[in-house]
C-alpha positions in Angstrom: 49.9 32.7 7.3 47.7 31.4 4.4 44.4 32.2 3.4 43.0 28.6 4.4 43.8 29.2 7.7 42.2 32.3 8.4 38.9 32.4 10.0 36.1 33.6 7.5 33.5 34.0 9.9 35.1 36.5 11.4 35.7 38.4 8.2 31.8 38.1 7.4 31.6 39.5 10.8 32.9 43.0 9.4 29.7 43.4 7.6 27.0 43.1 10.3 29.5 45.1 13.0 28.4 42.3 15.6 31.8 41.7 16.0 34.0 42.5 19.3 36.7 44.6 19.5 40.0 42.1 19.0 37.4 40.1 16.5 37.3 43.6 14.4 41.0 44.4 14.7 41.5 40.6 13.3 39.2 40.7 10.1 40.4 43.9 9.7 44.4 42.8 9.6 43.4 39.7 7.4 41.6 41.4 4.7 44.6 44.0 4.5 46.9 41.1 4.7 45.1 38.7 2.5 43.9 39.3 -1.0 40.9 36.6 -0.9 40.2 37.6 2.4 39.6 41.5 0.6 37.9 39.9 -2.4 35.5 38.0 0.1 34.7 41.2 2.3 34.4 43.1 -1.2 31.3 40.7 -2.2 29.9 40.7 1.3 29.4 44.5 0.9 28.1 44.4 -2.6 25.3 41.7 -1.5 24.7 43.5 1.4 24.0 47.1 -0.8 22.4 45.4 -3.3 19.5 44.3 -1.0 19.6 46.9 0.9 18.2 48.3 -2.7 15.5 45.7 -3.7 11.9 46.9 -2.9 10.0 45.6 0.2 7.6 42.9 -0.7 4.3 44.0 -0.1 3.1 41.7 2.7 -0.7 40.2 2.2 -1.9 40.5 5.6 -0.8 43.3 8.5 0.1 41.1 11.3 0.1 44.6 13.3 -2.0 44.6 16.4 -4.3 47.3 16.4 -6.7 48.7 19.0 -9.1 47.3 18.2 -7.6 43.6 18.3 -6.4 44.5 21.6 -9.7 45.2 23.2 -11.2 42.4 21.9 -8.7 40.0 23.6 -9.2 42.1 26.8 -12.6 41.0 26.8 -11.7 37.7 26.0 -9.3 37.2 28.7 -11.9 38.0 31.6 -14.3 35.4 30.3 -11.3 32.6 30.4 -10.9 30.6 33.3 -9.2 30.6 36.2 -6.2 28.6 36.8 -7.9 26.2 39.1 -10.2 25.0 36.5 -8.0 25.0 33.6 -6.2 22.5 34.9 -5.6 19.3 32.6 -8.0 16.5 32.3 -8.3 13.3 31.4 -10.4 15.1 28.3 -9.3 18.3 27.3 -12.0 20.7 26.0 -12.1 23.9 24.6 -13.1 26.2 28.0 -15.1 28.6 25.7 -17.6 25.2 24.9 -19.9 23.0 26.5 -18.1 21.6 29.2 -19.9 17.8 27.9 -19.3 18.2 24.3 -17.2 14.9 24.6 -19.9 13.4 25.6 -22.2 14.0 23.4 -23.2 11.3 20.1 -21.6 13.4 17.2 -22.7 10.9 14.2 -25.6 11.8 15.5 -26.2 15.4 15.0 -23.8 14.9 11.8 -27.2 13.4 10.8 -29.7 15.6 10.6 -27.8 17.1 7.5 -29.3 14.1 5.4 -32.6 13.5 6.7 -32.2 9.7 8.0 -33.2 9.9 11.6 -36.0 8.7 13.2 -38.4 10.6 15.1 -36.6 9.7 18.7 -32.9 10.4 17.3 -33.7 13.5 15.4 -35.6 15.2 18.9 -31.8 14.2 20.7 -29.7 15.6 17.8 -32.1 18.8 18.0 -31.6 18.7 20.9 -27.7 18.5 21.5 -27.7 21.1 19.4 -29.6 23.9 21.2 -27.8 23.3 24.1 -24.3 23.0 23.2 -22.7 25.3 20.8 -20.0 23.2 19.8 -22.6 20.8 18.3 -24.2 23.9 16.4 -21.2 24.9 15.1 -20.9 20.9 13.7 -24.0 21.0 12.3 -23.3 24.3 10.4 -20.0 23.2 8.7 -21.4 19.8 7.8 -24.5 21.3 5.9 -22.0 23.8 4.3 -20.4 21.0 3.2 -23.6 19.1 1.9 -24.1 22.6 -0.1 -21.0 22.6 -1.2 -20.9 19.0 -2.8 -24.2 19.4 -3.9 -23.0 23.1 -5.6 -20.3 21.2 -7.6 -20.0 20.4 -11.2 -20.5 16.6 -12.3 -17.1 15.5 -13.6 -17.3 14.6 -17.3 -17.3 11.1 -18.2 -14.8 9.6 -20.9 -17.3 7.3 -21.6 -21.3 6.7 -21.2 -22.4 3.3 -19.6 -25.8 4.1 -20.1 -27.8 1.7 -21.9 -29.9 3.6 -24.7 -33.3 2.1 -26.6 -31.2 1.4 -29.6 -28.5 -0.9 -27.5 -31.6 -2.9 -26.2 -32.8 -3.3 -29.6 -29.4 -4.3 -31.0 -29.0 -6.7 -28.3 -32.2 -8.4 -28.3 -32.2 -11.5 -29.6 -33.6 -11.5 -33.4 -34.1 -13.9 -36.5 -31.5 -17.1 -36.0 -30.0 -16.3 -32.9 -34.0 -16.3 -30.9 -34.4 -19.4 -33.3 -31.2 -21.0 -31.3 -31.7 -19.6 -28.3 -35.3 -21.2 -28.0 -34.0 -25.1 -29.2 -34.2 -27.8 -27.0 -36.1 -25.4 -24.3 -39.8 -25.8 -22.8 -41.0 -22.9 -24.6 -40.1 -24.8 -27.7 -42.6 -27.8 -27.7 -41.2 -29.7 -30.8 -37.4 -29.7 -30.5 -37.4 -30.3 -27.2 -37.8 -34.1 -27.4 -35.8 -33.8 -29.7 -33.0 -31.9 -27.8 -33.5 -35.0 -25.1 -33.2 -37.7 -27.8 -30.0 -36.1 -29.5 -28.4 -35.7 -26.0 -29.3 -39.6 -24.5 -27.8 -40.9 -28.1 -25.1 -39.0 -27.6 -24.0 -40.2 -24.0 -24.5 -43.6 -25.7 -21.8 -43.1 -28.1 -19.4 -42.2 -25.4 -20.3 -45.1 -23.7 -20.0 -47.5 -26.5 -16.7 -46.0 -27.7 -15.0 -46.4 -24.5 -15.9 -50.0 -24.1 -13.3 -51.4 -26.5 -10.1 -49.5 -25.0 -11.6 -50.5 -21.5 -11.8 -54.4 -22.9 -8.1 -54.2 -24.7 -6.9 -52.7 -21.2 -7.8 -55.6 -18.9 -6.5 -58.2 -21.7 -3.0 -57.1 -22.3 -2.9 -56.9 -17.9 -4.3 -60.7 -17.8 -1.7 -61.7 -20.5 1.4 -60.0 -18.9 1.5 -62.5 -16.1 2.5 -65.7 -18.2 4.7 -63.9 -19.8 6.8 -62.9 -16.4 6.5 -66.3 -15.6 8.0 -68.0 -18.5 10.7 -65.5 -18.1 11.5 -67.0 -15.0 11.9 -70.5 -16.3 13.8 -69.6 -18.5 16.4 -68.0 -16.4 16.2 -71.0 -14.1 17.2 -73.1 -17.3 20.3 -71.2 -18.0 21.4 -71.3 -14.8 21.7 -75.2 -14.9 22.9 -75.4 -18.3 25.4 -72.2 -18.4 29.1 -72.1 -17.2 28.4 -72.7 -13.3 27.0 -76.5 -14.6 30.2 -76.8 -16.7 32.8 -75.5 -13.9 31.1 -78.1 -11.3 31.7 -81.1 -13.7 35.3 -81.4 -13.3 34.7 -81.4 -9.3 32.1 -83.9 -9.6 34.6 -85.9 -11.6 37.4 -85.5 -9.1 35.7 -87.1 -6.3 34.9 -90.7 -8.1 31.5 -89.4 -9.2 30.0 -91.2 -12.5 30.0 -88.9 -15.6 27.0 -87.8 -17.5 28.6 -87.3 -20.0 30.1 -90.9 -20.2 26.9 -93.1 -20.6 24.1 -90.0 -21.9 22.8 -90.5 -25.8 24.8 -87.2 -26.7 28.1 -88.9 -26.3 27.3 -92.3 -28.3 29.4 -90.8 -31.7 32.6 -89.5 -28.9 35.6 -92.1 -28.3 35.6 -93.7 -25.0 38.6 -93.7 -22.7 37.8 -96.8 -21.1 39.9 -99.5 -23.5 43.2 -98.0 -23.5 42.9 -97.9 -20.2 42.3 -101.7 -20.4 45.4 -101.9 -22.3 47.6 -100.0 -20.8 47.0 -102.4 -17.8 47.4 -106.1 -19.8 50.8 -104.7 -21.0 52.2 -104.2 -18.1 51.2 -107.4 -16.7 
């Protein structure tokens, strides 16, 4: 039998003695059978010794119930409830508190820590708290708090925002720039007519330079049109004249129809066919 198939658990078990009987007999035979099986139980016991040596931590808190913790739960127990009125609620409350702390406006007694009630809701907050603990017990941890926060050290700035005398007198306005900012304003009586005039004969020069582009514009739109229009004569021009005309001609001449050609003033210099025709008929007559 190998060592993979031996069950190591039950060799472990050898340490702890939690084993039975025929589990003790059986880690017992492997580890005398088995040489990784002895090494394994050999490093069991040497962990096992060596904390057996290491020192007990010193705990920080005895969790041990003294006598004195145990009467003070006996007295705590006979002022709990009984089981027919501990029963659960739609709103569980602590049994030790005011049976209508739920109820009661906790924002409100959470403000009498910063003073910011009126007359009417600081006489209910005092109020809420003399008669129910758990709102006592609110107020006391939320004007620990306020101590607290108010007890703290300010965290250092990386950098002041403050704005010092100096920075106000740096960023006054001095000398040229108070002479600009004051142009063309009311508190400046003499350029400010001047501000108006410069600014009118501007917008004038916009104007008047825009005019010509708008002009040249509306021309070269008007003049496009007679342009398309002798483009379409044209193209009607070489429709009559181009190779459709010419391959029509010789059908036209087929049927018996009178030539152009024949009698127009751009065939006077071209022979004529008619006298041989002539001719040819007087010879054979």
């Amino acid at each position: 039998m190998q060592h993979a198939d031996h069950d190591l658990e039950v060799v472990a078990a050898l340490l702890d003695r939690e084993a039975t009987t025929q589990e003790q007999a059986a880690g017992e035979a492997m580890t005398a059978a088995c040489v990784s099986c002895a090494t394994l139980h050999a490093d069991l016991m040497s962990l096992a010794t060596a904390t057996r040596s290491m020192p007990v931590p010193t705990s920080p808190r005895a969790f041990t119930l003294s006598a004195t913790d145990a009467a003070r739960l006996v007295a705590t127990s006979q002022t709990e409830p009984d089981s027919a009125t501990s029963r659960p609620t739609a709103v569980t409350t602590d049994p030790h508190g005011s049976k209508g702390h739920p109820a009661h406006d906790t924002t409100l007694v959470a403000a009498l820590a910063d003073h910011s009630l009126s007359a009417a809701d600081r006489d209910v907050a005092e109020a809420l708290v003399a008669s129910c603990t758990m709102c006592a017990d609110l107020r006391t941890d939320v004007v620990a708090l306020r101590n607290a926060t108010r007890s703290m050290p300010t965290p250092a700035r990386p950098r002041e925002f403050m704005l010092s005398e100096a920075d106000a007198a740096r960023l006054r306005p001095a000398g040229w720039r108070r002479l600009l900012a004051t142009f063309g304003t009311s508190r400046d009586a003499v350029s400010q007519p001047l501000a108006i005039g410069l600014t009118t004969l501007g917008l004038a020069g916009l104007l008047i330079s825009g005019v010509p582009s708008v002009l040249q514009g509306a021309g070269a739109s008007g003049a496009s049109a007679p342009s398309d229009e002798a483009r379409q004569s044209v193209m009607a021009s070489d429709a009559l004249t181009g190779p459709a005309a010419a391959e029509a001609a010789p059908s036209a001449r087929a049927l018996g129809a009178p030539s152009i050609e024949a009698g127009g003033p751009d065939t006077a210099g071209e022979p004529s066919t008619v006298p041989d025709q002539v001719t040819s008929q007087a010879s054979a007559g």
